[in-house]
C-alpha positions in Angstrom: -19.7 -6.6 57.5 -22.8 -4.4 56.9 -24.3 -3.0 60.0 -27.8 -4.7 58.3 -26.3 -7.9 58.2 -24.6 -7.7 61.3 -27.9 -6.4 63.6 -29.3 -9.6 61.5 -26.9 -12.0 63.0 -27.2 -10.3 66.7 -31.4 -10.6 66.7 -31.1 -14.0 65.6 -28.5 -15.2 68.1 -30.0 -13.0 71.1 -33.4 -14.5 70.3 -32.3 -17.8 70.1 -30.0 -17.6 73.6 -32.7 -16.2 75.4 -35.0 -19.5 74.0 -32.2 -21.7 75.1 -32.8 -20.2 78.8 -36.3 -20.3 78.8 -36.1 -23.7 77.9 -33.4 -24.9 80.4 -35.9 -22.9 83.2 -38.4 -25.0 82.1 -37.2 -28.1 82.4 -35.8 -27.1 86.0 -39.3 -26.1 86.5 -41.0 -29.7 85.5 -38.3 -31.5 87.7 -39.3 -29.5 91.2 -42.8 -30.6 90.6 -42.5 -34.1 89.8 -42.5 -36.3 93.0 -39.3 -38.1 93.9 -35.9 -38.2 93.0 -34.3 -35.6 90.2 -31.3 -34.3 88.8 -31.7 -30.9 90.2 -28.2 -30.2 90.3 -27.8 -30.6 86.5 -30.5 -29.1 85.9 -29.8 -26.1 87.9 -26.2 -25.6 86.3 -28.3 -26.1 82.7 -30.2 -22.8 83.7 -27.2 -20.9 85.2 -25.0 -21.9 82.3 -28.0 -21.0 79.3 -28.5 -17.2 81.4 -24.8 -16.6 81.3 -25.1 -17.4 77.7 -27.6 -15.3 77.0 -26.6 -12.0 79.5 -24.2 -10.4 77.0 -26.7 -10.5 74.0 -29.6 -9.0 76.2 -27.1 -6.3 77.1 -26.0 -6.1 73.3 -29.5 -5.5 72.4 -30.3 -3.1 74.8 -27.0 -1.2 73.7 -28.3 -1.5 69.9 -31.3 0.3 70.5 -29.5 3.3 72.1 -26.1 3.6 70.4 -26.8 1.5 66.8 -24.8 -1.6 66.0 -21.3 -0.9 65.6 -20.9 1.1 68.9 -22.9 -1.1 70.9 -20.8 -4.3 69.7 -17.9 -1.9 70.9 -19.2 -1.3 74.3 -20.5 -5.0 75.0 -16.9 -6.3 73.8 -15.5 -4.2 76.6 -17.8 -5.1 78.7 -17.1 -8.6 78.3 -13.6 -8.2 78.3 -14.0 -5.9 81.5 -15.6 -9.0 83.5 -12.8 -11.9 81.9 -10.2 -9.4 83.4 -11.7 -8.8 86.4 -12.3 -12.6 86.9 -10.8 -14.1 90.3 -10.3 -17.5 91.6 -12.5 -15.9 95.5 -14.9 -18.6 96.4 -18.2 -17.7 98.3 -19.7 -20.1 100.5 -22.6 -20.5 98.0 -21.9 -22.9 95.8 -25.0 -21.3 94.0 -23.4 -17.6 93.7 -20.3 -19.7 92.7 -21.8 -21.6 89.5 -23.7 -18.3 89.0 -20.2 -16.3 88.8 -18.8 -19.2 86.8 -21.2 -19.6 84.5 -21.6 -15.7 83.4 -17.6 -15.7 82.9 -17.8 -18.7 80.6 -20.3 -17.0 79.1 -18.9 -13.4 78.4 -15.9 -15.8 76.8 -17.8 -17.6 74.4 -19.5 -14.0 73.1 -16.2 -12.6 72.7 -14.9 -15.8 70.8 -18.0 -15.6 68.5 -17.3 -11.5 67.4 -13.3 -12.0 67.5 -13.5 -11.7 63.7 -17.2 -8.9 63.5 -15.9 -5.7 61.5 -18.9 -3.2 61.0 -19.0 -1.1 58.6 -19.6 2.7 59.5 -23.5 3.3 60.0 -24.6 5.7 57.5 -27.3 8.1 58.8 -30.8 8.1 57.9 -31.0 11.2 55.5 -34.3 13.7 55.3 -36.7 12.8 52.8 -36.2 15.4 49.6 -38.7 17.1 48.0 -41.3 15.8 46.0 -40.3 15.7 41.9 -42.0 14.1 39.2 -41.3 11.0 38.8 -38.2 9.6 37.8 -37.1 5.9 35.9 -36.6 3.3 38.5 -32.9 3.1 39.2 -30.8 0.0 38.0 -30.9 -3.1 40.6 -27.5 -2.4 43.1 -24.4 -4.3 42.0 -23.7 -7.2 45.0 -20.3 -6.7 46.3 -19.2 -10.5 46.0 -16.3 -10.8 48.7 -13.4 -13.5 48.2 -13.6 -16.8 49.1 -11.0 -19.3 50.0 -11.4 -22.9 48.2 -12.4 -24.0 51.3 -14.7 -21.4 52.5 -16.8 -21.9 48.9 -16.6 -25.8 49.8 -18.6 -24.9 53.0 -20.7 -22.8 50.8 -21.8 -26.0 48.5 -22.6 -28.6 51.1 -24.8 -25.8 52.5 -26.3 -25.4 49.1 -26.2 -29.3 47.9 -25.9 -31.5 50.6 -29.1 -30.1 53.8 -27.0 -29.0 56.1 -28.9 -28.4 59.7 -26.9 -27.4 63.1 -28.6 -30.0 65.5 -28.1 -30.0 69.8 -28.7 -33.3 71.1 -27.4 -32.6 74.5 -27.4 -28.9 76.1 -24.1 -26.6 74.6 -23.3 -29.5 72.6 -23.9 -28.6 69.1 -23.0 -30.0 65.9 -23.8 -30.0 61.9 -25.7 -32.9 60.6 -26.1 -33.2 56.9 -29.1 -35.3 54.8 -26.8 -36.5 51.8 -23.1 -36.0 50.4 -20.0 -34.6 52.8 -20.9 -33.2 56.3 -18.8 -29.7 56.5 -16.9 -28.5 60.0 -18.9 -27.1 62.5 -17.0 -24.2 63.1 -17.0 -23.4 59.3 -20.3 -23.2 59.0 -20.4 -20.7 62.0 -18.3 -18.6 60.7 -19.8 -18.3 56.9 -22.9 -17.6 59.0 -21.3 -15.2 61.0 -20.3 -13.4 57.6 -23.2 -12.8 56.7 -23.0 -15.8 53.7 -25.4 -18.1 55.5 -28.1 -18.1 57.4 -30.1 -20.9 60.0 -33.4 -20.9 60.5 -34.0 -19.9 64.3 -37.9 -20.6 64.1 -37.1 -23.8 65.0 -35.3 -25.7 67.7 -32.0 -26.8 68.2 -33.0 -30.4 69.3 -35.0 -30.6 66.2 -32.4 -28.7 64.5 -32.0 -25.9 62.7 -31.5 -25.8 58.7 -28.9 -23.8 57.4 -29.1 -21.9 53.9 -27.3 -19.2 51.6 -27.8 -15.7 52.1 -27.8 -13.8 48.8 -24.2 -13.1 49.6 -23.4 -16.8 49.6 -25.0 -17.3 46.4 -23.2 -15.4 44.7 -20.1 -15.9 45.7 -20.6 -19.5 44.5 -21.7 -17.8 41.5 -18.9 -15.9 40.7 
């Protein structure tokens, strides 16, 4: 995966687990000041469980900024690996400290299941500006590197194109891919041609309105082809 594509895919799923958080805090926040009874409980595990989402791509992006893409995934990978192994079944006597310790495990697991498959290219540095020349014809447009797709994978492709696919949460970590006409694709197909780079969702919107997925130029063209 290009390191473009791949910082791409990092801003728009840090961005959107940190909105996730904000919103479960939120909600928390509304319930404490309504009079009566509430599900605070719930509510507090919402917030615990939407911060240990978001914890390893704040720490990703932090990384990013210092050490560039493909090292930082690196580093946050062991990182997250570092804190499954070091994992235990001690309980404290908060129950608190104990969802707390749950919840960032679960979710150092789920950021390792969605890189598993991230390769990043080598990062190319930024070279020094050369001297001025006169001026030259504009070069020809850059070929696209069309990679291969399965039958299935370019199946995924088309309902995004044809059918209006949208990834839509109607209950908190519950996620799942509506479509306005024609076949509805798998869920976790449609992650991972996003997670390639071949599609894209737009994160300007919520979750619980859902969020429309579309081709990349990649995806394009590989239907193309």
């Amino acid at each position: 995966m290009d390191a473009t594509i791949a910082l791409r895919l990092i801003t728009n799923r840090a961005a959107n687990q940190a909105k996730e958080a904000q919103e479960a805090r939120e909600r928390l926040i509304g319930a404490l000041q309504v009079d009566g009874p509430a599900h605070l409980d719930s509510l507090m595990r919402e917030v615990l469980k939407a911060e240990g989402d978001a914890a390893p791509w704040r720490e990703l992006m932090e990384r990013v900024e210092h050490h560039g893409v493909r090292e930082a995934l690196a580093e946050q990978r062991e990182r997250a690996t570092t804190v499954l192994l070091e994992y235990g079944i001690s309980m404290s006597t908060s129950p608190v400290s104990n969802e707390k310790n749950l919840a960032d495990h679960e979710g150092h697991r789920r950021f390792l299941s969605y890189v598993a498959s991230w390769e990043i290219e080598g990062e190319t540095p930024a070279e020094e500006p050369a001297p001025a020349t006169e001026e030259q014809p504009a070069p020809a447009p850059a070929v696209v590197d069309v990679p291969t797709a399965t039958p299935a994978q370019k199946r995924t492709l088309a309902a995004i194109r044809d059918n209006g696919v949208k990834i839509q949460e109607f209950r908190v970590g519950k996620a799942t891919v509506m479509v306005e006409r024609g076949e509805r694709p798998r869920k976790d197909m449609v992650e991972w041609v996003i997670a390639q780079g071949w599609a894209d969702r737009d994160q300007s919107t919520s979750l619980f309105a859902g969020q429309a997925v579309t081709l990349t130029v990649i995806g394009e063209a590989i239907l193309a082809g």
